[in-house]
N, C-alpha and C positions, 0 to 999 in steps of 0.2 A: 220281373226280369232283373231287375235291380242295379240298372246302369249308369252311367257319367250323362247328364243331361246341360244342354249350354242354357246359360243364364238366361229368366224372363227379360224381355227388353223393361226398361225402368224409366219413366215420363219424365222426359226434362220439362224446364221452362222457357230453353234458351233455343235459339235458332243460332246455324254453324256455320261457320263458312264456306267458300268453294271458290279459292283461287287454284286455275289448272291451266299446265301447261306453257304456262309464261302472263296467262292474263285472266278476266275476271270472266267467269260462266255464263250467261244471262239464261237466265229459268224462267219458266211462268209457269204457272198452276202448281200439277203439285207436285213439282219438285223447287218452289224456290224455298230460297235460303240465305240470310245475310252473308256479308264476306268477310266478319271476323275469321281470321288463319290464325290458328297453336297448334304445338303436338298434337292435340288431343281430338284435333278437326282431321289430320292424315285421313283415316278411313275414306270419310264422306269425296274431300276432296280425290281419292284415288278412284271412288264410285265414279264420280261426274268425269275425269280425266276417263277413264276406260269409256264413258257412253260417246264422251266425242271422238274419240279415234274410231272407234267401230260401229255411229250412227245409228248410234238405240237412244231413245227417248229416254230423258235418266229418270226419271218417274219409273220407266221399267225396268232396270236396272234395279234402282234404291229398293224396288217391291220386290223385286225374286230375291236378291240377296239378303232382304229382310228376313222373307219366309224361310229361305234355305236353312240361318244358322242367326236369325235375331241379329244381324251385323258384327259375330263377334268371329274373331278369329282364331281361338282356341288356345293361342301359342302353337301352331304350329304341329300340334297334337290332332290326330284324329279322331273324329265322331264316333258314337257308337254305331254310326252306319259304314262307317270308312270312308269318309268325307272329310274332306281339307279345306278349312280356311275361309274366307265369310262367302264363296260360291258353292261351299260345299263339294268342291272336285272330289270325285271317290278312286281310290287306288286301294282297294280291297287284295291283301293277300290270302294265301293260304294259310300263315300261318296264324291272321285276323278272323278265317272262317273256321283253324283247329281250337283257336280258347275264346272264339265267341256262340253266337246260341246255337249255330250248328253241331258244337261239341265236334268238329270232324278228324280232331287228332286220330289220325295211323288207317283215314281210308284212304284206298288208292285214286277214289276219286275228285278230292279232293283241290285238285287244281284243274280240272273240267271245272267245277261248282266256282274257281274263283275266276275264271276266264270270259266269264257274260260279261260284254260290251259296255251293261250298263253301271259293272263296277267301277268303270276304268275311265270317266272322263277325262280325270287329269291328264292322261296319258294324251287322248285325243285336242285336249287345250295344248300340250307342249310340244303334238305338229303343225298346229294353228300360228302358234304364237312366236316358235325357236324357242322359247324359255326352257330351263330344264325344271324335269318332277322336281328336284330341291326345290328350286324358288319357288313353282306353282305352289309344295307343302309348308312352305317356310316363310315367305315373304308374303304378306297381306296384299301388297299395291299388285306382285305378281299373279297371284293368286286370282285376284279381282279382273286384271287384264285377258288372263285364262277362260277366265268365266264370261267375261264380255265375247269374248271370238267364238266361243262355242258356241253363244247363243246366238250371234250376227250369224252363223254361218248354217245355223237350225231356221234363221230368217229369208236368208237367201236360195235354199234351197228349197224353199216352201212358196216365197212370193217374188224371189229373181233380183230385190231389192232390198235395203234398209229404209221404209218409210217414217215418215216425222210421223203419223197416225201412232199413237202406243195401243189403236184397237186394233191395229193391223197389226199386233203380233203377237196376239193370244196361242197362235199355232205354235209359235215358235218357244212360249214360255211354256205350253202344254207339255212339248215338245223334251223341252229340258229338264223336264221330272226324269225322266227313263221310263214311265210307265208305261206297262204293256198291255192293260186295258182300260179301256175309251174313256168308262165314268171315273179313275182316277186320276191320269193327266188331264181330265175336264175339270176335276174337282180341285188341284192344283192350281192351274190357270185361274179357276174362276178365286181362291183365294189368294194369289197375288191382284190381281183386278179390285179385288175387295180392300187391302192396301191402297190400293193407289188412290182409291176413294177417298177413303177414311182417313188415312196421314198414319204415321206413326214416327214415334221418337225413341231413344236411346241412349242411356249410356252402358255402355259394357264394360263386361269387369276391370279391362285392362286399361279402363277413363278414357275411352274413346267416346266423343258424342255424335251420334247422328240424328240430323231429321228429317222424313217426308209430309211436307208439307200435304193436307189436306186438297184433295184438286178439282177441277169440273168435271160432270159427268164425261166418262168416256166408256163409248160402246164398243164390245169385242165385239168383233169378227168370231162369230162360234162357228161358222159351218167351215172354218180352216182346220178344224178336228178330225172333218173325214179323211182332209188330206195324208191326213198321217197312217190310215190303214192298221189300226189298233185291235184288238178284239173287243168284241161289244160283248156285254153281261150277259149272263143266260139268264134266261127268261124264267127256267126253270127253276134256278136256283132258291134255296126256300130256307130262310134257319132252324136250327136244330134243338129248338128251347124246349120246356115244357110251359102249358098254357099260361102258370104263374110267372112267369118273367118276361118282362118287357123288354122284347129283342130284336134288334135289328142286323145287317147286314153288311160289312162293308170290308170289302176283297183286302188281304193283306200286302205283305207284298211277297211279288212273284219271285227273287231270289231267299226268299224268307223262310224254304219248306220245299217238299214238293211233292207233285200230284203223285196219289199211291190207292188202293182198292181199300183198305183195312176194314174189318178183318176178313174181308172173303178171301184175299192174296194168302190168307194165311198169316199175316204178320198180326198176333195177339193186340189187344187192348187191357193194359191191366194196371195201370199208373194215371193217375187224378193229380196234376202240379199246381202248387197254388205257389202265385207269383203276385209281390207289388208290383207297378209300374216305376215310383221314381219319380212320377209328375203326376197330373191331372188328367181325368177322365178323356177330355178332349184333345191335348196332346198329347196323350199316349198313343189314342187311335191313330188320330195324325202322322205320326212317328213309326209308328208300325204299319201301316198303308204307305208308307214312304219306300217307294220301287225301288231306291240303291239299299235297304235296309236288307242286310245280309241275315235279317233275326223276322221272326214270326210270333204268332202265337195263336189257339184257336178261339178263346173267349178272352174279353176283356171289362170287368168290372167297375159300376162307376159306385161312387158313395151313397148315391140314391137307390139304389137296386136298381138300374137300367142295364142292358148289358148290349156291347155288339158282338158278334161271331164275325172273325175273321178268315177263317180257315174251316173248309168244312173238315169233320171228324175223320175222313175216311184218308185223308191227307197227312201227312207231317209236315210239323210246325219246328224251326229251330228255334225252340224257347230256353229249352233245360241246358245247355253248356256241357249237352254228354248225345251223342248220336243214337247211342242204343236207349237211353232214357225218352230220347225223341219219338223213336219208331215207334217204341209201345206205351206212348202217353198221350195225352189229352191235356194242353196248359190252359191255366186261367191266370190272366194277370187281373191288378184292383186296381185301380186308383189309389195314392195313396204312396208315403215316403216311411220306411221302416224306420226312422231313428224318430219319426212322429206317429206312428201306427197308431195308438189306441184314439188320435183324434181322428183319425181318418177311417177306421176299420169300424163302420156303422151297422148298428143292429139290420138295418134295412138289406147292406151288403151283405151280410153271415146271415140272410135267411133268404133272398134272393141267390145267394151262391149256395148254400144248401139244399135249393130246389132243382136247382143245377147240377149240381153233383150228382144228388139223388136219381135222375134219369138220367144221368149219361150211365150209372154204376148198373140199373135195372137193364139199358141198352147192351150193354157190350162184358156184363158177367164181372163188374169188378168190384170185389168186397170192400164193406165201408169200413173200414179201419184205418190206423194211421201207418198203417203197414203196403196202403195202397194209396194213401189220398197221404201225401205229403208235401213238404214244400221245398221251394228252389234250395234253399238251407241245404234238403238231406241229400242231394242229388250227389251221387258220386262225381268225382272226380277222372275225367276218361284216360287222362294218365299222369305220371308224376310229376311234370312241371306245369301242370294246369292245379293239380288241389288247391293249391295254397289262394288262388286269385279268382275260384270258386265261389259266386253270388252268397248272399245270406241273406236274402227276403225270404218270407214277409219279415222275417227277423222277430225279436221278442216281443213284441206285442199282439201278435194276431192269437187268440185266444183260443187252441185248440179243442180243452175241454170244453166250453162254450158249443164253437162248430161241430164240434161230433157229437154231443148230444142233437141238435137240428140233424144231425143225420139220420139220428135216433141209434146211435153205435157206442156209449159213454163206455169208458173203460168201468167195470162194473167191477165190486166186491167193496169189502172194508178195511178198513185201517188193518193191518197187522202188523209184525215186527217179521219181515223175511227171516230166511232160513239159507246160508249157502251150497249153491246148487238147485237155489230156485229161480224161477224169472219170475222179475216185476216189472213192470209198467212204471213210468214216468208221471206224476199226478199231482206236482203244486196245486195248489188252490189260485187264480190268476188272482182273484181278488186279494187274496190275503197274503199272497207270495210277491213281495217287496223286494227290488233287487236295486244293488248301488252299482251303474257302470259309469264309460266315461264314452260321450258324444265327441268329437271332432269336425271340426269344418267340412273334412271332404267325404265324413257320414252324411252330410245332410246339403242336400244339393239344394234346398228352400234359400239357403244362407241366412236362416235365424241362428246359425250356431258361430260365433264371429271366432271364436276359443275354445278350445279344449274345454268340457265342464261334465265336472261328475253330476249326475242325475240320482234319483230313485224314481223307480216307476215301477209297477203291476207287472208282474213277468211272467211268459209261459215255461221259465226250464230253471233247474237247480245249479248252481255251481259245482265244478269238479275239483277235488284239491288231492295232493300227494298225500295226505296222510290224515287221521281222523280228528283236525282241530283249525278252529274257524283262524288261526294264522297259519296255518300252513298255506303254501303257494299254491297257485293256480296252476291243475295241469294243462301244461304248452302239449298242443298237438304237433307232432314230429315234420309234417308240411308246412307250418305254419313258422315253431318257433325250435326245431331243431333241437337240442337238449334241453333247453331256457325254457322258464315256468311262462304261463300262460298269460294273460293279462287281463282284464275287468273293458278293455274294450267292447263298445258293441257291436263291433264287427268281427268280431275273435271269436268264431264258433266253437274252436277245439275246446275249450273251457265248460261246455256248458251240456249237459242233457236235456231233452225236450219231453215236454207234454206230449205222454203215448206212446215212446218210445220204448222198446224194453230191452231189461241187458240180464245176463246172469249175476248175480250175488256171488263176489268171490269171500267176503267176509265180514260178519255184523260184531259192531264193540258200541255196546250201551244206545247214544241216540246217534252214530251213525253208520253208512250202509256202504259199504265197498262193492263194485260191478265192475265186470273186462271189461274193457274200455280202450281199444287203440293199442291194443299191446300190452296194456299196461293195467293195475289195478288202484283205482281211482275211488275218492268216498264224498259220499254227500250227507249234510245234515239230515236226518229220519225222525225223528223223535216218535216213538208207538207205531212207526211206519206209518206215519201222517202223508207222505210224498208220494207212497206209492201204491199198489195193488199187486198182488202175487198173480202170477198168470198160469193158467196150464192148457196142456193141449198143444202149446205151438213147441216147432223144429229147434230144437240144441243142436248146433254143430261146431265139433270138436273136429282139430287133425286127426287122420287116421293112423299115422305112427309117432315115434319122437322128435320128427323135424317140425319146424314152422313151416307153415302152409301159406303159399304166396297168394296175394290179394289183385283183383283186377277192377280197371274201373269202366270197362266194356265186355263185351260178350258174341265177339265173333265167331265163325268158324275156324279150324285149321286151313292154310293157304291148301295143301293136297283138296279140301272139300270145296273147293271154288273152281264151277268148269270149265274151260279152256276159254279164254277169251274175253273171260269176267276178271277183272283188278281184285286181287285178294285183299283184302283192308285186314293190318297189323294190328297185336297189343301185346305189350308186356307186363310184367307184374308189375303192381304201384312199390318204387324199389322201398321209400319209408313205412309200410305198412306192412304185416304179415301175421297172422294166429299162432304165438307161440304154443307148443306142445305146454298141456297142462291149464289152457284158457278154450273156452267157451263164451259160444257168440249165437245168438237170435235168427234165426233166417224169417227174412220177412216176407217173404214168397216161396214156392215152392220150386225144384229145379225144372229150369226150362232150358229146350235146344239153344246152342250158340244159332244165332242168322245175323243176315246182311241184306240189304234192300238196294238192286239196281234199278232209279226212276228209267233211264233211255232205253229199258226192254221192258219193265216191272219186273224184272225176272226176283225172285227170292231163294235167297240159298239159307239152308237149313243143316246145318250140323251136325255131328255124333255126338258130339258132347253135351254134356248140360251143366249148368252153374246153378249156383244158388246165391240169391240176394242176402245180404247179411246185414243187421245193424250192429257195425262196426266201431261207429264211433259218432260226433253228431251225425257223420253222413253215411250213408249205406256204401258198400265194397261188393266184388261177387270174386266168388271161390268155385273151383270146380267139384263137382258133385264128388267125382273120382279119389277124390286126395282128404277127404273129411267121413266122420260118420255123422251118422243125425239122427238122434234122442228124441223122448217126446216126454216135454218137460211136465212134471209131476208134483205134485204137494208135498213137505219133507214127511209126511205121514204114512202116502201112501210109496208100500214097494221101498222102503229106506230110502225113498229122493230120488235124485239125480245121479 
């Protein structure tokens, strides 16, 4: 997925203060704490201040706000769930759920999907409180207050009271997840409880210290779970592995997708997403079973080849940051942080996730190439002010040619030196293909990166440069960097082709190879055509007359083909991208109907039209079938070419 993740909590030594209110707190168990007061105590002390106004044990308090966001406040910023400030209040927009993993720019539905109750705490804290969303988003101490009243009033409506017992209010911390079935507000609960136990400490990034002390056993109340009238698990429900993976099961979340037939409805299976996480195996899951998490996914990979399924397959997952890439995909996130990838991306993982692959691809008819099994990187862009802020996981080290061999799919043939007007394939060697970028702090959420620092590491894609000499500039992709060369960033995809990719040859000079690319004609070092493989058989699509041919980064119907009563969902051309006449481009699929999926009927609307997938540039585009011709790209020997 590739998201902004808030910092692990980090072990002090020290214990912090807690003057509130005009005088000194007394604690026992485990919420005490000395009464050294500085700046850098505010948090804690606003923790303890909200539990005595609103008569929560601050034990439970200090533990849900722990869980929620590690006690840190973000600035003021929201979560990747749409979660504010160290209680994690969520105020999910629409325009949070058009360039987050829904991808839901230009459907009509769109603010139905952001209107569930359980995005919108904050809102519900600032009738609680009189505070306004500002402060609930912006101010820490408010924020905190917000979150205290929700949860006294999740206590009060469940047991009439606010008891000194902190086991007497598991219902109510259960409660305060938003979860809509049983065993994840229990699983919740039971790990704030587990907290309150065990203690935990912190400084966050913005030097704030907090600590919970370690405390005495204290028993929840679990049968206050019924009280809440949740959905209980199906009995039935069974995952969807093959025998070689060790897989387990654990519901994601319910604003994160949603229930759909696939493919009996009709709605194709033909896209395989490989996605990092951005963290760890176990807070990934975490995070993504987190019920205000407006994002999903359907498998989740750990570094040991373990895997859980989140999402059954027959469902959509908002993993890909494109709605139509949603409907007809299948994601898998890793474990794993892309600006560290080759440590984390373990043989155990790329052959456990190749068993994976391999039966979902035999299940549901989807060929193993890279033209179907690609990564969050290639995903289009659903419209033109979402490209540029487009994921790049797994990012450069996840090992393509490696993983598609385990598929048993290598890009096959030998060295040769292209011909233009042919296609090649993309084909570094990772091992031997050396790249120099430049890491930055907020590439690498671990925070081993304190500076800016160029690196060389093992890479899966070639550089792209204006012209055929190792100084020429980097081509800037037009979303990204507007006329301006590109950059050695590693997060600057426009720069870069990928292993397996293919593009057409627009011109060979000695050891290097020009291919369309974004508009534009771009060249990569070749030498005897070491980088790549000539390909035949697959779609050339050229415009069909002398105009550029506009590029989309969805695949709806026309509004007239939506029946009365259904919300037409919009798209326009990506206005920086389009097939100049005279360029050629890869279609990596063949053309399929435009559709749209309504969950509140299932109804499925299917269109007249069909588009075609294209490898456009790092990332795929689709074109309408109508407005291009399509070739069937040929060796320069045979038939004079292309």
């Amino acid at each position: 997925m590739h998201k902004s993740r808030r910092a692990a909590a980090l072990p002090v030594g020290v214990t912090v203060g807690a003057l509130v209110a005009g005088g000194l707190l007394a604690m026992s168990g485990a919420a005490q704490a000395d009464t050294a007061s500085d700046a850098s105590d505010k948090r804690q002390e606003a923790l303890l201040a909200a539990a005595d106004e609103y008569h929560i044990p601050p034990a439970v308090l200090l533990a849900l706000s722990h869980q929620e966001s590690a006690w840190d406040g973000h600035g003021g910023l929201p979560s990747t769930d749409g979660g504010y400030g160290p209680m994690n209040l969520t105020d999910v927009t629409p325009a949070m759920l058009a360039g987050g993993g829904a991808g839901a720019a230009g459907r009509a539905d769109v603010e139905t999907l952001a209107a569930d109750p359980a995005l919108h705490t904050l809102r519900q804290a600032a009738e609680l409180t009189g505070l306004s969303a500002r402060d609930l988003r912006e101010d820490d101490a408010a924020n905190i207050r917000g979150g205290a009243a929700l949860l006294a009033s999740y206590e009060r409506d469940l047991v009439g009271a606010t008891p000194t017992d902190p086991g007497e209010w598991y219902g109510a911390v259960a409660r305060y997840s938003q979860a809509k079935q049983e065993k994840a507000a229990a699983s919740f609960a039971d790990r704030v409880f587990r907290t309150m136990r065990g203690g935990a400490s912190a400084t966050t990034p913005d030097g704030q210290r907090l600590r919970l002390a370690a405390g005495p056993s204290v028993t929840p109340d679990r049968r206050q779970i019924d009280a809440l009238h949740l959905k209980k698990a199906s009995t039935a429900a069974a995952v969807e592995c093959p025998a070689t993976v060790d897989c387990t099961f654990v519901a994601g979340s319910p604003v994160g997708g949603q229930v759909a037939d696939r493919p009996t409805n009709g709605i194709r299976i033909d896209t395989i997403v490989i996605h990092d996480l951005e963290s760890t195996y176990d807070a990934g899951v975490a995070g993504l079973a987190n019920p205000t998490n407006p994002a999903s996914t359907h498998y989740v990979m750990s570094s040991s080849g373990a895997v859980t399924q989140m999402v059954p397959t027959k469902d959509i997952a908002f993993h890909a940051g494109n709605y139509s890439t949603n409907l007809h995909s299948i994601g898998i996130e890793h474990e794993g942080f892309a600006a560290h990838g080759a440590a984390w991306y373990t043989e155990s993982q790329y052959q456990a996730t190749a068993d994976l692959v391999k039966y979902l691809a035999e299940r549901f008819g989807v060929p193993l190439d890279r033209q179907h099994v690609i990564g969050h990187d290639n995903v289009a862009g659903p419209n033109s002010a979402l490209v540029a802020g487009m994921h790049w996981d797994p990012g450069y080290a996840w090992d393509w040619n490696h993983f598609m061999s385990l598929l048993g799919a290598p890009v096959s043939g030998l060295p040769e030196v292209p011909q233009p007007g042919e296609v090649v394939a993309i084909t570094p060697s990772f091992t031997e293909n050396v790249q120099t970028f430049q890491v930055c702090p907020s590439d690498d959420p671990t925070g081993q990166t304190p500076t800016c620092t160029e690196r060389q590491q093992q890479a899966n894609f070639v550089y792209l440069r204006t012209a055929p000499d190792e100084t020429a500039p980097l081509f800037g992709d037009q979303a990204i960097h507007g006329t301006a060369a590109g950059t050695d960033r590693v997060n600057d995809w426009g720069s870069t082709a990928q292993a397996g990719q293919q593009f057409v040859v627009a011109e060979v000079r000695e050891d290097w190879t020009a291919v369309w690319f974004s508009g534009a004609k771009v060249w990569f070092h070749n030498p005897g055509g070491t980088n790549t493989r000539v390909r035949y058989g697959v779609k050339i699509i050229k415009p069909a007359g002398s105009t550029p041919v506009a590029l989309y980064g969805s695949s709806y119907p026309d509004k007239a083909e939506y029946p009365a009563g259904l919300g037409a969902s919009t798209q326009a051309p990506l206005s920086m991208y389009s097939i100049p006449a005279g360029q050629a481009y890869v279609a990596t699929q063949d053309a399929s109907a435009t559709d749209d999926y309504f969950p509140s009927s299932g109804a499925v609307v299917i269109g007249g039209k069909k588009m075609y997938t294209v490898q456009y540039n790092h990332r795929v585009a689709l074109v309408y079938a109508n407005g291009v011709t399509a070739t069937t790209a040929t060796h320069h020997w045979e038939n004079g070419g292309v």
